[in-house]
N, C-alpha and C positions, 0 to 999 in steps of 0.2 A: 504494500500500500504506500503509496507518496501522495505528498503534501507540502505545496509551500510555506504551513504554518509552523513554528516552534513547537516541539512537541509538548513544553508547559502551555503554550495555547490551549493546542488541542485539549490535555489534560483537566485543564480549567475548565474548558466548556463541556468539557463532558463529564465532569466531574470522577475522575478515575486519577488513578494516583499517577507518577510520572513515568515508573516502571510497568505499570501495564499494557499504558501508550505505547510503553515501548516496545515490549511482547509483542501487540497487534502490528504495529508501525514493520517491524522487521519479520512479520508472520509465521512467528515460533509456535511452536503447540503449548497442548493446556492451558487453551485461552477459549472462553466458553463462545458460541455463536452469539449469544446475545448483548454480549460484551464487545469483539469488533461490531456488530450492528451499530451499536452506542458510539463508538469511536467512529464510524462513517459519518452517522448522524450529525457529529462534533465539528465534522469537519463540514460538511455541506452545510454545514447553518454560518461559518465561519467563511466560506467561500460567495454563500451569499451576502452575508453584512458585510462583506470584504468591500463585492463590486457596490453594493448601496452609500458606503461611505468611507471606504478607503482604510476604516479604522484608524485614523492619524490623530497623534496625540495620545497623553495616557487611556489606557482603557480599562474599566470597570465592566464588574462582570456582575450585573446583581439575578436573585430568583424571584420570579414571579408563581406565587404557590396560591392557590386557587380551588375552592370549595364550592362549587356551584353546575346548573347545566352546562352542557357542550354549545348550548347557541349564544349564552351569557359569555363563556370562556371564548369561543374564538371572537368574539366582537371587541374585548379587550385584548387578545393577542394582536387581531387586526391593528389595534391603536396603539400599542408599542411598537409592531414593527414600523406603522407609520412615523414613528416619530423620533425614533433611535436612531436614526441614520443624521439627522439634523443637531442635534443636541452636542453644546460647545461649552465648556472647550476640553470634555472628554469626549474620546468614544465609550459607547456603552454597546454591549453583548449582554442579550439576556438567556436565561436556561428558566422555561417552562413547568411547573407542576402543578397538572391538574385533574380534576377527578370530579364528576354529578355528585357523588355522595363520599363522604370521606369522612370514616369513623376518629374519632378524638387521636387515638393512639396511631392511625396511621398517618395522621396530618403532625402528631409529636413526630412520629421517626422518618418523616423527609426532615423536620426541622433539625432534628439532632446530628443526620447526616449532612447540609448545609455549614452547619458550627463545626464538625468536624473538619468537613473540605474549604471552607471558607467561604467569603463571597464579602461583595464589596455593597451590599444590602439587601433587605426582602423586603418585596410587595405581597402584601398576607390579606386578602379575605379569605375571614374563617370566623366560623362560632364562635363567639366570647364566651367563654368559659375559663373559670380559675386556671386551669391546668395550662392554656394554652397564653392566656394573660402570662402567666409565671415563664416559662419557655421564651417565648417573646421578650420579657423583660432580663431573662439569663441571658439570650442573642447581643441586647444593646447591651450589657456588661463584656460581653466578650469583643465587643466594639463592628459589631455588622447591625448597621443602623437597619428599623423595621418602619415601614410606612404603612399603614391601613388602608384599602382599597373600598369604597362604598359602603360597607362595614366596619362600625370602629371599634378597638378592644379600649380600655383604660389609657391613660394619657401616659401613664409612668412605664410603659411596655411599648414606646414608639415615640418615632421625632414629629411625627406626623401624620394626618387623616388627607386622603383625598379624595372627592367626588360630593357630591350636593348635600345638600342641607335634608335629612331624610325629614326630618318633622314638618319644615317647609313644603316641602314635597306633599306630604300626606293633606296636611290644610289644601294645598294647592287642590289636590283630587277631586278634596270633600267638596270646596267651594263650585268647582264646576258640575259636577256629579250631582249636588243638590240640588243648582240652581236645573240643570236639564231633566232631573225625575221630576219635576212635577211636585204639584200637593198633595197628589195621593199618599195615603200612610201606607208604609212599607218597610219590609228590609233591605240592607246591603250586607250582601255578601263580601269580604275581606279573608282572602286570602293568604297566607302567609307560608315561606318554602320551610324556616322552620323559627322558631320563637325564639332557638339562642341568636339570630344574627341581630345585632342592635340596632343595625341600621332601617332593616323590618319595622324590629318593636316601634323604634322612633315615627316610619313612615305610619303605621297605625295609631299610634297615640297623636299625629298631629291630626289626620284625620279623624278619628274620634272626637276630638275638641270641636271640633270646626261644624260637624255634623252636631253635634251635641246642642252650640250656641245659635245657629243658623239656620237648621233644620230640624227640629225637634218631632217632625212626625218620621221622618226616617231614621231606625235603629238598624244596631248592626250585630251579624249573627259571624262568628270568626270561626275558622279552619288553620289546623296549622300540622307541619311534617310531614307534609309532600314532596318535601326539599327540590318542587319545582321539576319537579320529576313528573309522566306523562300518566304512569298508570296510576302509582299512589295519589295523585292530586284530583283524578279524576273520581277516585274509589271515594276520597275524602268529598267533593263535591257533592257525588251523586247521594249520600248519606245525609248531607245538608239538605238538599232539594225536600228528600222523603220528610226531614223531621220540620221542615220550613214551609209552608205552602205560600209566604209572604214574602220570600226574596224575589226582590228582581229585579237587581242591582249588583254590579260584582265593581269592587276595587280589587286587583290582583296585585300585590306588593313583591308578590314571591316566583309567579313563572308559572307555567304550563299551562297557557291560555289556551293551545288549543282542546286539550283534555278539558278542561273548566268550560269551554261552548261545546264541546261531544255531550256531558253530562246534561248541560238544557238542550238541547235537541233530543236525545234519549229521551227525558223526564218530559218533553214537549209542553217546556217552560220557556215565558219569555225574558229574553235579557234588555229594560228597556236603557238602560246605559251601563257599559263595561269600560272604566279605566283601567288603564296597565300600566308598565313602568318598561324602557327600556325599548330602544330602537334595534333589536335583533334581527334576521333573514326574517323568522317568524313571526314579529308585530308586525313589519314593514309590510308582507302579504296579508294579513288579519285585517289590517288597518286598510289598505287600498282596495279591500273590499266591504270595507264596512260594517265587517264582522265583531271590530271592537269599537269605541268610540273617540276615544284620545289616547294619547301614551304620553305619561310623563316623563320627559329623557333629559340629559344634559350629553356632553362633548367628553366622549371616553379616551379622544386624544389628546384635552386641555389635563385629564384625569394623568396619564401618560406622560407627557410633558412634566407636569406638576411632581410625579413620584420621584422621575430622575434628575432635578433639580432641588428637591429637599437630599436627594444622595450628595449632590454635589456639593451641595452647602455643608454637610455633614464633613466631608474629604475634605473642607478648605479649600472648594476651587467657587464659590460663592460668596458673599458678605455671611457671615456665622449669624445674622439675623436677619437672614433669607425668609419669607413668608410665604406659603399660598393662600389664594382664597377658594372660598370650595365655587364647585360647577355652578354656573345658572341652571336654574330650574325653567324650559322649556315646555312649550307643548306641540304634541304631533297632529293634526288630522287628514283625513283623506284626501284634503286636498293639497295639502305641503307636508306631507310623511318626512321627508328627508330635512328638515330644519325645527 
């Protein structure tokens, strides 16, 4: 195998030690299939950010580790790679981990293996949970700065949050969502992918508020640990439906819209206003046909931009009282989906 890159390049980006690069690199035995896969892997991701940006200047290599769907996940992949090619006056290489569902302990041992191999920061949504706060805040002691992605953990476990105002957000839903149902007295359906992500709770409780003081004939019936997943979200809907004959409204905070409209089509319920969250392949089709009603979204590139600039400031290649501000809160309809 040849490669114009440094074998600690490769190493780095694929996170393998220097010696086993090496093994692969000169294609010695007892070296598992799955392991040169990785090392190819390493190298074509590096042969592509190569031509994107040259890589000139120091370069930082941080992880982006990720708890969530696969249409959520590639639309933030989308948006780093968009924007890692630009970013001055480092280069930056990112290394991927992600996973729909991602139990506590498996989302602890990609971290501990990160602190092990090192990395120049993490971009972490994941459930707030003690365990994962704690880890988090062992990573910044071990000095690999942790930034929050749309979900925040505690402040003392991270340099930084990025992406919108989730409470904002949730008023934002309520206000629209109320003013278009109508006076009829009814429910909304709120969704949620699972109750530890905080950024959820938050998107709920601002919504609740808002409903609460503005709307007082619409109440809300909540679902939660579908983790935005297609069948569990849908099994959790259609249970709603049966115990609700009043919903007919859904705020989705958490994902799996289109399970969530299979479920009233099934139950041959109407849905007279569906907010969502999130400009995915999949709201983007929902929405240009009018399957959903609005999407609440912000700019998952300004999200992107924003994480590898709190790294930089962290490294001393920014003013050390560098600031982001979070995303605008946006909204999408049918007939301007894409802004």
């Amino acid at each position: 195998m040849k490669s114009r890159f440094p074998l600690k390049d490769i190493a780095l980006q694929a996170g393998l030690s220097l010696a086993t690069v090496d093994r692969v690199m000169h294609e010695r035995d007892g070296v598992r299939a799955v392991t040169r896969a990785r090392v190819a892997a390493a190298i074509a991701e590096l042969e592509r950010q190569y031509v994107q940006s040259g890589l000139a200047g120091r370069r930082l290599v941080i992880d982006v580790v990720m708890d969530t769907p696969l249409r959520f996940s590639s639309a933030v992949r989308e948006a780093f790679e968009a924007e890692l090619p630009g970013m001055r006056p480092a280069s930056f290489s990112a290394r991927f981990h992600v996973a729909e569902t991602m139990a506590e302990a498996e989302l602890l041992s990609i971290l501990r293996a990160i602190r092990r191999r090192g990395s120049h920061g993490v971009v972490l949504k994941a459930q707030s949970t003690p365990a994962i706060a704690d880890f988090a805040s062992q990573l910044m002691a071990a000095k690999i700065p942790v930034v929050t992605l749309v979900t925040d953990l505690p402040e003392d476990s991270r340099i930084g949050y990025v992406g919108m105002d989730n409470r904002v957000a949730g008023a934002t839903a309520a206000y629209l969502l109320g003013r278009m149902a109508g006076e009829r007295t009814g429910k909304v359906l709120v969704t949620l992918s699972s109750s530890l992500f905080a950024g959820e709770d938050e998107r709920e409780r601002g919504f609740r508020d808002v409903l609460a003081a503005r709307f007082p004939h619409l109440s809300v019936v909540r679902i939660s640990e579908g983790f935005g997943v297609d069948r569990t979200t849908e099994l959790l809907v259609r249970d709603a439906l049966e115990r609700e004959p009043d919903i007919r409204s859904v705020y989705s905070a958490g994902g799996g819209n289109r399970a969530i409209l299979k479920a009233f089509t099934e139950a041959r319920r109407e849905c007279v206003v569906f907010a969502a969250h999130d400009l995915d392949q999949d709201n983007v089709r929902l929405l240009a046909t009018s399957e959903i009603t609005f999407v609440i979204h912000h700019d998952l590139r300004h999200d992107a931009r924003s994480a590898c600039q709190l790294m930089l400031a962290y490294h001393r290649m920014l003013p050390a009282d560098f600031q982001v501000a979070p995303s605008r809160v946006a909204i999408a309809t049918p007939f301007e989906p894409a802004h």
